[in-house]
C-alpha positions in Angstrom: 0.0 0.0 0.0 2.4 2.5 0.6 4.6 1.7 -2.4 1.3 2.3 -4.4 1.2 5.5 -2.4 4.8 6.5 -3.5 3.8 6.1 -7.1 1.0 7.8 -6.9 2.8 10.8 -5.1 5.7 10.6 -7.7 3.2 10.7 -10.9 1.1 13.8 -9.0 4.7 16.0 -9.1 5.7 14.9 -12.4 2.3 16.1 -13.6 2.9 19.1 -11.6 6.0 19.8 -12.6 5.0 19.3 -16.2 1.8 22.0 -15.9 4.2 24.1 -13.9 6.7 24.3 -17.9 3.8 24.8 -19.7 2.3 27.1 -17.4 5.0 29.4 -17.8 6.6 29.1 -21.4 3.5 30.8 -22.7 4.4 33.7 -21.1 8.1 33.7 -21.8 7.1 32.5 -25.5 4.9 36.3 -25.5 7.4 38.6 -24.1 9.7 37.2 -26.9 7.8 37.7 -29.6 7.4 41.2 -28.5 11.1 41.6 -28.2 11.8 40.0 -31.4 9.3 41.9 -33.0 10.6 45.4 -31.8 14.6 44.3 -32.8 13.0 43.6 -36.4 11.4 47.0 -37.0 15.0 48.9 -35.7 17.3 46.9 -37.7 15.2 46.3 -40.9 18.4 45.4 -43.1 18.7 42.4 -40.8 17.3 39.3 -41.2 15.6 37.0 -38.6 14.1 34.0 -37.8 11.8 33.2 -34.9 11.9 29.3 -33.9 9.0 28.7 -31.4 8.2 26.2 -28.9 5.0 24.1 -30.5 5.9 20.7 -28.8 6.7 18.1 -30.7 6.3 20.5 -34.0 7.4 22.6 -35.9 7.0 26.6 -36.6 9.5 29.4 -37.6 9.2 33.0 -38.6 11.5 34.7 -40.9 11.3 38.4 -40.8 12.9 41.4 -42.9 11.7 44.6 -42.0 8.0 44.2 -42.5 7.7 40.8 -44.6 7.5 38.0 -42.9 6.8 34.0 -43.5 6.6 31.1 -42.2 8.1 27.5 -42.4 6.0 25.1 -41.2 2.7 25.8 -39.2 2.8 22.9 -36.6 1.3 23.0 -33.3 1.7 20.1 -30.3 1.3 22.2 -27.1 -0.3 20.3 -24.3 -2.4 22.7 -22.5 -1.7 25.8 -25.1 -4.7 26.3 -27.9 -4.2 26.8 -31.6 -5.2 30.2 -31.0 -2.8 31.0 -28.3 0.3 30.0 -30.9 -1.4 32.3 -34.0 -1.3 34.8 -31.6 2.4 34.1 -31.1 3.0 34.3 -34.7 1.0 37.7 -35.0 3.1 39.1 -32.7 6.4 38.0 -34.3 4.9 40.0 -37.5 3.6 43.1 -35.4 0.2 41.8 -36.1 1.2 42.4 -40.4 -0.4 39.5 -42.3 2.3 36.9 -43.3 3.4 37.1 -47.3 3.2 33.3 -47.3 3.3 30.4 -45.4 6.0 26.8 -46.4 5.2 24.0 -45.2 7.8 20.5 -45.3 5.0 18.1 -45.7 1.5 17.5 -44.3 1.6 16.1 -40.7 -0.2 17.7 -38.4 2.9 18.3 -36.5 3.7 20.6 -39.3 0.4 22.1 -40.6 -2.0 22.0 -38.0 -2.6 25.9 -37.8 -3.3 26.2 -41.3 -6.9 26.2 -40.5 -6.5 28.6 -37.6 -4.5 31.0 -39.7 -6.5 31.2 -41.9 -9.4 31.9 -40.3 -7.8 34.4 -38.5 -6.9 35.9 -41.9 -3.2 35.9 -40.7 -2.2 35.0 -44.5 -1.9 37.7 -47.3 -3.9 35.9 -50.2 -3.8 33.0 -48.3 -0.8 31.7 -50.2 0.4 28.3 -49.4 3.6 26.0 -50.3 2.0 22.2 -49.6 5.5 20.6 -49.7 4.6 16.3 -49.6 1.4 15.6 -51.1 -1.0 18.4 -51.2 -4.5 16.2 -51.1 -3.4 14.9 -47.8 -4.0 18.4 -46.3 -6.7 18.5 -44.4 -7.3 22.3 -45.4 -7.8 21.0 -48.8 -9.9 18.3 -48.1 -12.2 20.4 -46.0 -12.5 22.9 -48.7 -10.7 25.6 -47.6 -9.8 28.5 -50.0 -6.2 28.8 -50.6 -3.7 30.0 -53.5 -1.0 27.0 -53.6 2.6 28.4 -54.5 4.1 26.3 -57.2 8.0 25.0 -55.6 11.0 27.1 -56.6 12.2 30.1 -55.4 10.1 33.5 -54.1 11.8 36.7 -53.6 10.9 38.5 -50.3 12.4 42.0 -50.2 15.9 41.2 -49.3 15.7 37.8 -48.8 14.5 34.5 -50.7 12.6 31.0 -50.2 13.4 28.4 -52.3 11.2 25.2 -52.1 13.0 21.8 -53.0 10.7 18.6 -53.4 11.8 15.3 -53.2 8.8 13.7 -55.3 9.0 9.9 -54.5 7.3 6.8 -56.6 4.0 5.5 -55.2 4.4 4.1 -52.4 8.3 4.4 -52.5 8.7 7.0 -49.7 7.0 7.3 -46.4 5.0 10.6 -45.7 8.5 11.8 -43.9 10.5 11.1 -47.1 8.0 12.2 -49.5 7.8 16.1 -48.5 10.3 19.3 -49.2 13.0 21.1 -47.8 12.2 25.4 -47.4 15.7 26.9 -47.9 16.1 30.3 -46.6 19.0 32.9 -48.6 20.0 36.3 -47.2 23.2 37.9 -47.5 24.8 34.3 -48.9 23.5 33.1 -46.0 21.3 29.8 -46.1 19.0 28.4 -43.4 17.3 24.8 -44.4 14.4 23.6 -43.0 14.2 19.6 -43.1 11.0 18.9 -41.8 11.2 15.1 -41.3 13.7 13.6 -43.9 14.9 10.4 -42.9 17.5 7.8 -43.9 15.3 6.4 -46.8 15.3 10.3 -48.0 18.9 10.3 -47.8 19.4 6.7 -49.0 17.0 7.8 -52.1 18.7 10.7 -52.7 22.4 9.4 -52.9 21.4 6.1 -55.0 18.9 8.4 -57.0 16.4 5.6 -56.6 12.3 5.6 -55.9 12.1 9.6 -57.0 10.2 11.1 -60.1 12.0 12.2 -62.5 10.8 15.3 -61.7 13.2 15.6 -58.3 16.1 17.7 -58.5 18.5 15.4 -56.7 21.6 17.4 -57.4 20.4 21.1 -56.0 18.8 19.2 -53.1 22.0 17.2 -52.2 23.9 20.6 -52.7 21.7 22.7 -50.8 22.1 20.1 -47.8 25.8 20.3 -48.4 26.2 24.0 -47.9 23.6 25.4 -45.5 25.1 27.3 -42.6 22.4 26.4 -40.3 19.9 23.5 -40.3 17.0 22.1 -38.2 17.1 18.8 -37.0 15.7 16.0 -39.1 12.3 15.0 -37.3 12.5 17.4 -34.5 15.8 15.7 -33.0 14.7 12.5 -33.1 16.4 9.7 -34.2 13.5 6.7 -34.3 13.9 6.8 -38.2 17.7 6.3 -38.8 18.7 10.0 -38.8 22.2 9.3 -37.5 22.9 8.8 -41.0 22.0 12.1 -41.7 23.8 13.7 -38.9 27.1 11.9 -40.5 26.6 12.9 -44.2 25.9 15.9 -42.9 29.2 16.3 -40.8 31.2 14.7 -44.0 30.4 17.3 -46.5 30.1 21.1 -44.0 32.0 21.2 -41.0 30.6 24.3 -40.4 27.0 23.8 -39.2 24.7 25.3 -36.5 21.8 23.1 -35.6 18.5 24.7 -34.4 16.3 21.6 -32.6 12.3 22.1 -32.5 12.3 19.5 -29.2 9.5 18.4 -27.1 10.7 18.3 -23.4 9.1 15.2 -22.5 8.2 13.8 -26.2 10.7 12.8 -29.1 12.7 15.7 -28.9 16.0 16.6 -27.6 15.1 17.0 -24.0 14.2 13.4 -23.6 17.3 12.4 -22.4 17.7 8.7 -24.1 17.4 10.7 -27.3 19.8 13.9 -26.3 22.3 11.0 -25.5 21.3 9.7 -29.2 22.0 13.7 -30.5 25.1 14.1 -28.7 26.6 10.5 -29.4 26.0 11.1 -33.2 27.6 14.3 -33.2 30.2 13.1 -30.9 31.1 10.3 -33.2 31.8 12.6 -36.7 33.9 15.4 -34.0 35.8 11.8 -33.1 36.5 11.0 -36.9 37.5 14.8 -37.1 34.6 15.6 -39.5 32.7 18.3 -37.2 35.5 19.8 -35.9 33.8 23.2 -36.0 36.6 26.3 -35.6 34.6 28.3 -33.3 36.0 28.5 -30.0 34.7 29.7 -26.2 36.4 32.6 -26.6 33.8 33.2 -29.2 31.1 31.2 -28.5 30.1 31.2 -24.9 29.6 27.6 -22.8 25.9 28.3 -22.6 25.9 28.5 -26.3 26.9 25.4 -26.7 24.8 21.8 -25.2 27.8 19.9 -24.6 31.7 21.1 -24.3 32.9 18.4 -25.4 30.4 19.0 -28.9 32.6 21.6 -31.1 29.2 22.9 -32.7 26.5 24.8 -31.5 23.1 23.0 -30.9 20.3 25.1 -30.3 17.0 23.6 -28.7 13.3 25.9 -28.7 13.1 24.2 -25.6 16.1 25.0 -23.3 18.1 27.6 -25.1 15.7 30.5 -24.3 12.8 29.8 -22.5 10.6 28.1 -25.5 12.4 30.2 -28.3 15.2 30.3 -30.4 16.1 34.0 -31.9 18.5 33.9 -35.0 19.8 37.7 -36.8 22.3 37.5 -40.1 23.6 40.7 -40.5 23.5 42.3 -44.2 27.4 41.0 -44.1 26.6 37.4 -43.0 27.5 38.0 -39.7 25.1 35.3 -37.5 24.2 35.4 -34.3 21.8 33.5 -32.1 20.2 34.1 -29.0 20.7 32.0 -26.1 18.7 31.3 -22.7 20.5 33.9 -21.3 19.3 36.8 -23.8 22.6 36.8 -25.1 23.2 37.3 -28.9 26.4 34.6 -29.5 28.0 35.3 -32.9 28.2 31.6 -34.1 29.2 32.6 -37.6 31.6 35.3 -39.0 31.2 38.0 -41.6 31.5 36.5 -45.2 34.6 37.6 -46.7 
């Protein structure tokens, strides 16, 4: 009886403790926004991109001045309503509808706020990239009116959004594999977006087999290649092989930041058997002397970094600042990122 007691007691604080996170990031999420918002309209020649805290999701907003999109529209957020995020969103934009909205593929993890968007008429034209397979929307099953952006690149003021597909075979790809990657240019500067590409991406990429003829392997593989900062395949997790991503990635840029949209007690990076996963990976290419990134803590502060023996900067939406992740390129290509201490760390130098 009493060891039932115990478990009982222990499950009552964990729940507690987990209300207590998602009591407060709300509020920390807001007051960000705001900030972020206010940095935006000062320095409108730089270029910013707002990672928020959805869950296990994804949902980023680039900004320029006053043109803003956004890459992926997902929303997980135990005790935190649809509404509560667009609101998040409007304030990133300083309540300016958003010129368009990418999305990686359909999951619901990715797209859910569509709808809500929408109906909050939060999207100039209501213009739409469905990277994966646009029936399996649900907007577009229900009916909703939409314009649907064709993939390729769209100038935005300074900055640009190029859509990459990788078109699989019937039943070739899973819904993961079968979606696109939103690159983001500014000041020869590239941010990419992978949604939830897995090994059998990769694997279909490199052999060139199970894709349309339609896919442009070589750009794709290139634009994975070079991009200066990345998101984590599948939110951090790696359930679906991404370690072999993490090492072709290492092999062909040593130069990388990695932005992680992570749950804190889902699939994300704050689960600790798959941080260990994260870290191991990433320990194993610095081993091999493929990481090896040249930034130092002279540069880089400790609490830049998740782990000092890690020689690259890993950011999390979770723990690196309070349910947001704040990155600025300079019109020179200077980048910076914020970290949980409201610090802007310069994690990239000035193209030369």
């Amino acid at each position: 009886m009493r060891f039932v007691k115990w478990i009982a007691f222990c499950i009552f604080v964990s729940a507690g403790f987990q209300a207590l996170c998602m009591e407060q990031s709300p509020q920390q999420v807001a007051s960000h926004c705001q900030s972020f918002a206010a940095e935006a309209r000062k320095y409108p020649n730089n270029f910013y991109v707002a990672s928020i805290f959805v869950g296990s999701g994804e949902c980023h907003v680039a900004r320029q001045g006053d043109i803003s999109v956004l890459i992926d529209a997902g929303a997980r957020y135990p005790g935190v309503t649809d509404s509560k995020i667009v609101s998040f969103i409007k304030a990133l934009t300083s309540g300016i509808q958003l010129a368009a909205v990418y999305c990686t593929h359909e999951h619901e993890d990715h797209s859910l706020l569509l709808r809500s968007l929408i109906d909050d008429k939060s999207i100039a034209g209501n213009r739409i990239f469905f990277g994966g397979i646009k029936e399996n929307y649900f907007i577009v099953r229900e009916g909703f009116t939409y314009t649907a952006i064709n993939a390729g690149k769209h100038k935005h003021k300074n900055f640009s959004v190029n859509c990459r597909r990788i078109e699989g075979r019937p039943r070739c790809l899973d819904v993961n594999g079968h979606g696109s990657i939103i690159e983001l240019n500014f000041a020869a500067r590239k941010i990419a977006f992978l949604g939830d590409i897995n090994s059998h991406t990769l694997s279909a990429l490199e052999t060139n087999g199970c894709l349309k003829s339609g896919t442009k392997v070589g750009e794709i593989l290139e634009c994975l290649k070079s991009a200066d900062i990345l998101t984590t395949p599948h939110h951090a997790s790696l359930n679906n092989g991404e370690k072999n991503i993490y090492d072709f990635l290492g092999r062909n840029n040593k130069k990388r930041v990695f932005i992680s949209s992570a749950a804190p007690f889902d699939t994300g990076a704050q689960n600790p058997r798959i941080k260990n996963n994260i870290l191991n990976a990433i320990s194993d290419a610095t081993d091999n002397g493929v990481f090896d990134h040249d930034i130092t803590y002279d540069i880089v502060p400790f609490t830049c970094q998740i782990n000092e023996k890690i020689k690259i900067p890993l950011f999390s939406t979770y723990d690196a600042s309070d349910g947001f992740v704040w990155t600025q390129i300079t019109d020179t290509g200077i980048v910076s990122i914020r970290n949980k201490h409201n610090v802007f760390c310069q994690v990239l130098p000035p193209i030369q």
